[in-house]
C-alpha positions as semicolon CSV with decimal commas, in nm:
position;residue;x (nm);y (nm);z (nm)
1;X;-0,633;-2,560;0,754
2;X;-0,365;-2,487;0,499
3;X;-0,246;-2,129;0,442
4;X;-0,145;-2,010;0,097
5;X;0,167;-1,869;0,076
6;X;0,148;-1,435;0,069
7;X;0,424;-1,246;-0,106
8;X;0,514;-0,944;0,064
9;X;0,643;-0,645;-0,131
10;X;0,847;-0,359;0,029
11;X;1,102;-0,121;-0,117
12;X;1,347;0,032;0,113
13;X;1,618;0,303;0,099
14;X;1,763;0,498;0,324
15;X;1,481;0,417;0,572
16;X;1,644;0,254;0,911
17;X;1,492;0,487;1,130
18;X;1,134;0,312;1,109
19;X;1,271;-0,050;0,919
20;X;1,281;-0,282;1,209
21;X;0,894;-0,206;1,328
22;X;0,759;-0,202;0,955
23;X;0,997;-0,550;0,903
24;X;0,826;-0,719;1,253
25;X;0,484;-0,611;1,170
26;X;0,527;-0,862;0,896
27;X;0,667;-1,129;1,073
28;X;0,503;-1,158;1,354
29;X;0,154;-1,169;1,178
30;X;-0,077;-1,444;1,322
31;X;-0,055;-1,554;0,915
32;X;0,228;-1,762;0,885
33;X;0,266;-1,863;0,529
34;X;0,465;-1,539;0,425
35;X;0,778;-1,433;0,221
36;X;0,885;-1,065;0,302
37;X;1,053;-0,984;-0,056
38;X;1,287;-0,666;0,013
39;X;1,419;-0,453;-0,281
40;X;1,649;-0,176;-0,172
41;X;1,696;0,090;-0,346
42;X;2,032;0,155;-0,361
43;X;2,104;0,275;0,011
44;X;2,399;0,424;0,107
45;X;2,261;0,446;0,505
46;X;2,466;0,226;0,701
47;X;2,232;0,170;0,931
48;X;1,940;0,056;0,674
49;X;2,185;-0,193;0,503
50;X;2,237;-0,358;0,863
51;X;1,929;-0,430;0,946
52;X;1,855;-0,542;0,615
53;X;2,137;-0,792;0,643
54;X;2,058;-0,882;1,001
55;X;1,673;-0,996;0,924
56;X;1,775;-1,162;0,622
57;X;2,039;-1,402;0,807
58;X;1,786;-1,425;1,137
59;X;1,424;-1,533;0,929
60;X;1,432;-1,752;0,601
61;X;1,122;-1,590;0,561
62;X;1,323;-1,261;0,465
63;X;1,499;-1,233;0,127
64;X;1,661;-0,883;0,006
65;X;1,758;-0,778;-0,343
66;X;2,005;-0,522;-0,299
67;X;1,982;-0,309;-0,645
68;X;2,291;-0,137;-0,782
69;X;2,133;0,218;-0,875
70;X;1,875;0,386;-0,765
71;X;1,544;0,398;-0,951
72;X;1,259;0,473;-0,748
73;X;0,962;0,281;-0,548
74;X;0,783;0,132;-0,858
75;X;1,049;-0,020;-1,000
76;X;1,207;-0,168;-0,665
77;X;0,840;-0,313;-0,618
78;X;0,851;-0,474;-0,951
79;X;1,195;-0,646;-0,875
80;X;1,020;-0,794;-0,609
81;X;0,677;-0,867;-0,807
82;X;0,937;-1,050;-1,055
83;X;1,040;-1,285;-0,752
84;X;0,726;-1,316;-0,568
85;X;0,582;-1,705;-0,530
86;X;0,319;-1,634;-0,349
87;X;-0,071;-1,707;-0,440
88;X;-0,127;-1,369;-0,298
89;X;0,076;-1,048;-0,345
90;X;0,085;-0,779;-0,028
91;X;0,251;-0,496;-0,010
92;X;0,407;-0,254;0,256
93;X;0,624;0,016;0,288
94;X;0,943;0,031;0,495
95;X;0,758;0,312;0,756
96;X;0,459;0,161;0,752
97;X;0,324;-0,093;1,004
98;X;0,036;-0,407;0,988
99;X;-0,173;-0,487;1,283
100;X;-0,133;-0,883;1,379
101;X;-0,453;-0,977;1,231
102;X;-0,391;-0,819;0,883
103;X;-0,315;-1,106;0,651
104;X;-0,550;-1,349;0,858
105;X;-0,849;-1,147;0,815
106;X;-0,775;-1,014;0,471
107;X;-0,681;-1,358;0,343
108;X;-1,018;-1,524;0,476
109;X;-1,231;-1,181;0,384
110;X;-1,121;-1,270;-0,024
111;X;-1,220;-1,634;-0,005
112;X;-1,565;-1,569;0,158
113;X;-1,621;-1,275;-0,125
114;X;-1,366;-1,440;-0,410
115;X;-1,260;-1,138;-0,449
116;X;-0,915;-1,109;-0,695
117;X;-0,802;-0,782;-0,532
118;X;-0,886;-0,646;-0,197
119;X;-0,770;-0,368;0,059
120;X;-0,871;-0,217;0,440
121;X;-0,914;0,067;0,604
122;X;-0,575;0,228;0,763
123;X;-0,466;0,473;1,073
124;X;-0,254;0,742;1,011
125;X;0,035;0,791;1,216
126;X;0,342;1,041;1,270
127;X;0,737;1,006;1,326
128;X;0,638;0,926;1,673
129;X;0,335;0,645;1,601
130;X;0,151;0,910;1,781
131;X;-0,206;0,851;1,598
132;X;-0,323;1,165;1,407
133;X;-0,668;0,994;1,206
134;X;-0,798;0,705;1,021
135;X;-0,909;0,660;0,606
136;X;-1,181;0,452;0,585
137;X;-1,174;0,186;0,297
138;X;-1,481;0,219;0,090
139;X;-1,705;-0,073;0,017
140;X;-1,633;-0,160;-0,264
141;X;-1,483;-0,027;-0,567
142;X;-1,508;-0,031;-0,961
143;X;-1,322;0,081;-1,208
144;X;-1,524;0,357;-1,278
145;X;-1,461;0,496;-0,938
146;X;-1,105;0,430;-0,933
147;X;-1,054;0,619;-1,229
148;X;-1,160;0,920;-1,067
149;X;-0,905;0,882;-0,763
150;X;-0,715;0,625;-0,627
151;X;-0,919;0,528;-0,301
152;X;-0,703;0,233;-0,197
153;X;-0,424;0,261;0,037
154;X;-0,135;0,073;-0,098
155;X;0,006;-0,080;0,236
156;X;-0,340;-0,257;0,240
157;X;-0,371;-0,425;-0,110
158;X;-0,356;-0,751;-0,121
159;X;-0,444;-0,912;-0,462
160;X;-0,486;-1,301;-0,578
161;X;-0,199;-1,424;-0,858
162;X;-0,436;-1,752;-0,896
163;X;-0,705;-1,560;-0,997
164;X;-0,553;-1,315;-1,219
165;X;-0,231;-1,452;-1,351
166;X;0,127;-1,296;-1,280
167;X;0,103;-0,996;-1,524
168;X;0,053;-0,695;-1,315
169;X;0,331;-0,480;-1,265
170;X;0,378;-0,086;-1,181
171;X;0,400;0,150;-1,430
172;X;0,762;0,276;-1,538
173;X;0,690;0,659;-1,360
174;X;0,854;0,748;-1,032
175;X;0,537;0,816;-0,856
176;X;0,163;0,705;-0,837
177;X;0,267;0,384;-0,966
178;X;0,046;0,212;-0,700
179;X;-0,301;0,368;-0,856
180;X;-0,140;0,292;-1,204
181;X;-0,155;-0,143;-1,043
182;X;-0,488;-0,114;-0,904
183;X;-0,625;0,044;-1,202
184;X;-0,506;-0,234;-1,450
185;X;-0,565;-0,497;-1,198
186;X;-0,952;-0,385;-1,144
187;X;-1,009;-0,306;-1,527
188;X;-0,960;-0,705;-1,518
189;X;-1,115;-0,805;-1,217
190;X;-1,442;-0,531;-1,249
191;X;-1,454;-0,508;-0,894
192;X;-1,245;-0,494;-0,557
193;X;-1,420;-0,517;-0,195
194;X;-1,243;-0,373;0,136
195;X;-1,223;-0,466;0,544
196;X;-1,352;-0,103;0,703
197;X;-1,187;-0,192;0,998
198;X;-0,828;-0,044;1,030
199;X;-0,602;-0,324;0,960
200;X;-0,264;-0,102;0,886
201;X;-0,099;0,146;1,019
202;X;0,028;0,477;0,748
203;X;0,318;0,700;0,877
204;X;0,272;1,096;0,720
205;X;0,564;1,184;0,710
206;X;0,692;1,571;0,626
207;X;0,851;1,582;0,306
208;X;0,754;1,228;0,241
209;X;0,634;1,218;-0,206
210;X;0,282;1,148;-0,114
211;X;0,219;1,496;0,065
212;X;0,344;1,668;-0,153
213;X;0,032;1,714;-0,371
214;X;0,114;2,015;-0,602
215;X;0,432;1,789;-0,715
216;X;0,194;1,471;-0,781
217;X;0,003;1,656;-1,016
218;X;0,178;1,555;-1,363
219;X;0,199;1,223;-1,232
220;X;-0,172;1,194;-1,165
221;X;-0,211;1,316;-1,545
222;X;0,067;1,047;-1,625
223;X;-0,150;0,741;-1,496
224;X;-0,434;0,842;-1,731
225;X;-0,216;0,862;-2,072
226;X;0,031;0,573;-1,974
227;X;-0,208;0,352;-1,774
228;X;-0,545;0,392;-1,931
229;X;-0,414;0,542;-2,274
230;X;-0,601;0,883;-2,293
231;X;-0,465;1,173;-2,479
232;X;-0,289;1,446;-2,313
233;X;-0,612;1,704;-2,351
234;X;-0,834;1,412;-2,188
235;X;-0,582;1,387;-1,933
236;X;-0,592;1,673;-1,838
237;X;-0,968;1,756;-1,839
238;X;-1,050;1,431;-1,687
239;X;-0,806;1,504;-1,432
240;X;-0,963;1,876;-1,294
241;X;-1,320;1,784;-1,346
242;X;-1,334;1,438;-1,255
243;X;-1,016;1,378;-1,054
244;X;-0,970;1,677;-0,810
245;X;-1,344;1,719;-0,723
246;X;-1,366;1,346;-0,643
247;X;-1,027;1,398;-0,442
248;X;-1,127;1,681;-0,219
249;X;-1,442;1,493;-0,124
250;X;-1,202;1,242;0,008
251;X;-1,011;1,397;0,194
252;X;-1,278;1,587;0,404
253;X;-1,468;1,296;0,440
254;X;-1,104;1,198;0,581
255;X;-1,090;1,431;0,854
256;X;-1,430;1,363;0,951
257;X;-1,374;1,025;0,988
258;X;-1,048;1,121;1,161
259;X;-1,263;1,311;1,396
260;X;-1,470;1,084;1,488
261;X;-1,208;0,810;1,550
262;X;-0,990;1,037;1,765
263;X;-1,299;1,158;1,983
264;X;-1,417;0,794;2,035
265;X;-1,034;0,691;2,087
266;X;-1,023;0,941;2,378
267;X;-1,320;0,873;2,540
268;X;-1,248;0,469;2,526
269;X;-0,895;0,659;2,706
270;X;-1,101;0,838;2,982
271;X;-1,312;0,526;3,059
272;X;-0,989;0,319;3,128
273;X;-0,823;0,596;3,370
């Protein structure tokens, strides 16, 4: 059977330390029919600009944009939306890592459901792939719920140009831009459906822009005035009593989860010894 081709999206800079295993997670998927589209950010890391150069020369499959400034994730994303040929647009980030089966059971999970945007659960990871947890994907999703958090891990989107046209770009802010896609992408589509089987691997790193959640609080406000258009006073209301309730309910129904997957992880352990 015929695969359609899958655009890849990943924005690098500065990030050699963890670029080769991120880079061969999306090669050596058992879904061939890929294009890894690379934007980087303006490196000045040596070591990042070789490998970059090295994969590019080694797989046709590989093609880098090397950018002359540097202007953040979102942007370096849309370069690569802008070159993308793909029926299907993926994306990963330069520390993260798929699992094999990603694409192959993503790709045939959206043509079962015809579903125009999808995503899967992921495991969280540290600096030294040691596991620490798991987020379970919900369900499904509406816009309604999206709204009042994003609940989609953006190494696990995957969304269909054929269905929805090649319109959907990031919004021009330096952070959150991923929500800010999924948002306008499901206000489209009505609905999005995910794989609750981990499919991805997240690395949490210290210092890294998404833990630090005190400094992604204007941004969070930012998505609901530039993305969805509210004023700044619904913004902001929307965001503490709709937004941060719904967000702490995710994250402890995080660790629970993360619980429970660690606990079953060991004893699966045990029984091998």
């Amino acid at each position: 059977m015929s695969q359609d081709l899958v655009s890849v999206i990943m924005p690098t800079y500065n990030s050699g330390q963890h670029l080769k295993a991120s880079i061969d997670s999306i090669l050596n998927q058992t879904y061939r029919n890929i294009e890894l589209l690379i934007t980087d950010d303006h490196s000045d890391d040596d070591n990042t600009l070789q490998i970059l150069h090295s994969y590019e020369q080694k797989d046709q499959r590989v093609k880098v944009l090397f950018l002359d400034s540097n202007h953040g994730p979102g942007y370096a994303r849309n370069k690569s939306i802008e070159r993308a040929k793909g029926r299907y647009i993926a994306f990963c980030d330069s520390d993260d890592r798929w699992m094999a089966e990603k694409l192959e059971q993503q790709i045939a999970f959206m043509q079962k459901e015809q579903l125009a945007l999808s995503y899967t659960s992921f495991v969280t990871c540290d600096d030294n792939n040691c596991e620490r947890g798991v987020v379970i994907a919900p369900r499904e999703l509406t816009f309604g719920q999206l709204k009042r958090d994003n609940k989609i891990g953006c190494l696990t989107a995957v969304y269909d140009v054929e269905m929805l046209g090649k319109k959907y770009y990031m919004p021009a802010i330096r952070k959150r831009q991923d929500w800010g896609l999924f948002l306008t992408i499901i206000r489209d589509c009505k609905r999005a459906a995910g794989i609750q089987a981990p499919l991805a691997y997240y690395r949490m790193r210290k210092g890294s822009v998404s833990r630090n959640k005190l400094g992604l609080i204007k941004y969070n406000i930012l998505i609901y005035q530039k993305v969805l258009g509210f004023s700044k006073w619904k913004s902001v209301v929307y965001f503490y009593l709709l937004f941060m309730p719904t967000h702490v309910a995710k994250v402890l129904k995080s660790k629970i989860d993360s619980l429970r997957y660690l606990r079953k992880k060991d004893v699966i352990s045990a029984g091998n010894i």
